[in-house]
C-alpha positions, -999 to 999 in steps of 0.1 A, spaced: 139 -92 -44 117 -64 -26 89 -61 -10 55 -41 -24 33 -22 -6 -6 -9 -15 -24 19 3 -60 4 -19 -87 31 -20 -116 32 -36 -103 57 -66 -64 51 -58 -43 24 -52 -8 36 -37 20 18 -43 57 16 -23 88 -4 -28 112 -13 -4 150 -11 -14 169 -48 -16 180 -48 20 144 -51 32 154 -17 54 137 11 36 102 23 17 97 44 -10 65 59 -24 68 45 -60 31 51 -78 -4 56 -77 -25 30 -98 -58 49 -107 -85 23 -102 -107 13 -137 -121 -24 -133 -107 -51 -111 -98 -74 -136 -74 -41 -151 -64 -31 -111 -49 -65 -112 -32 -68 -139 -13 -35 -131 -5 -44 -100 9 -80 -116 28 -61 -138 46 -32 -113 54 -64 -93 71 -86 -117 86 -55 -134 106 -48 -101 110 -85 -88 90 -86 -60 85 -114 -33 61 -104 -13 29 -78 -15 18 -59 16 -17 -45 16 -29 -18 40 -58 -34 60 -82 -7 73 -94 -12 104 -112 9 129 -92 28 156 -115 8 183 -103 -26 167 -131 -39 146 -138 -45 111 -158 -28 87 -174 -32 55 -141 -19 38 -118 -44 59 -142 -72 39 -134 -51 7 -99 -49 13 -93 -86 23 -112 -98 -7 -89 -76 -27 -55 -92 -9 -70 -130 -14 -77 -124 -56 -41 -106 -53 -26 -133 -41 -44 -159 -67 -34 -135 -98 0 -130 -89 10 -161 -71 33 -137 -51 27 -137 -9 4 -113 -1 1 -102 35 -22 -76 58 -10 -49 76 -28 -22 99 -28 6 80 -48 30 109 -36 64 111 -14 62 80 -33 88 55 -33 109 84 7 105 89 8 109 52 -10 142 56 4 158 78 39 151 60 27 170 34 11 196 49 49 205 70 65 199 34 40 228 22 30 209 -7 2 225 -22 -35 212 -20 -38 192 -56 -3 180 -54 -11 166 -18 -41 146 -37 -21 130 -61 8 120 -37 -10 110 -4 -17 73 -15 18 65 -19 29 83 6 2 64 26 15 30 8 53 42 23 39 44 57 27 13 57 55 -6 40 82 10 66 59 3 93 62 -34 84 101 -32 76 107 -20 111 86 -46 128 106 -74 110 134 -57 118 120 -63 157 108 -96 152 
C-alpha cells in the first residue's frame, strides 16, 4: 500500500508516491488537466495501478490563514476524488511548497522549460513528505 499525493493546478496536476514504509516521497507524474470527468479517471487509474490507500491533496491556503476561492476549488476537487475512487482522500497545507519546489530547481540548475514541466511534482513531493514526517510525529 502507499500513499498518493496531488499538487492540483489549474493546467497541472502533480502527482507523488510514497515508498511502502510510509517514510519517503517521490515525484512520480504530472497529469495535464483536459475535463474533470478525464482528470478523474487518470487519477483513479495512477492510484489503483500502484495500490494506493490513501490520496493526499495539496490544499491552498493563504499565508495569513484564510481561504480563497481556490481553497473552495480545491476541496470540491478532494470530495468528487474521494466519491470516484472510494480511496481516503485527505487535505494538506500545501503553502510555500511551489516556492520550495522552485528553488530546488533553481540550485539543481535545471533549465527554465524543464523547471515547468517538473515543478508540480516536485511540488506534489513536498507536500506528500511533509505529511509523512508529521505522521511520523504524531
Amino acid at each position: 500500500m502507499r500513499i498518493m499525493a496531488l499538487d492540483v493546478g489549474t493546467k497541472r496536476i502533480g502527482v507523488a508516491m510514497s515508498d511502502e514504509l510510509f517514510l519517503t516521497a517521490q515525484g512520480a507524474d504530472t497529469i495535464y488537466r483536459t475535463a474533470p470527468d478525464a482528470d478523474m479517471s487518470k487519477i483513479k487509474k495512477v492510484a489503483e495501478d500502484n495500490g494506493v490507500n490513501e490520496i493526499v491533496v495539496g490544499l491552498p491556503i493563504s499565508m495569513n490563514g484564510t481561504h480563497s476561492a481556490k481553497t473552495k476549488e480545491v476541496l470540491e476537487f478532494a470530495d468528487k476524488l474521494a466519491k470516484v475512487t472510494a480511496i481516503t482522500v485527505k487535505t494538506w497545507d500545501e503553502r510555500l511548497t511551489t516556492v520550495q519546489a522552485e528553488k530546488a530547481l533553481l540550485e539543481a540548475d535545471i533549465s527554465r522549460g524543464k523547471r515547468r514541466l517538473a515543478i508540480d511534482k516536485i511540488a506534489a513531493q513536498i507536500i506528500l513528505q511533509n505529511y509523512l514526517d508529521s505522521r511520523k510525529r504524531g
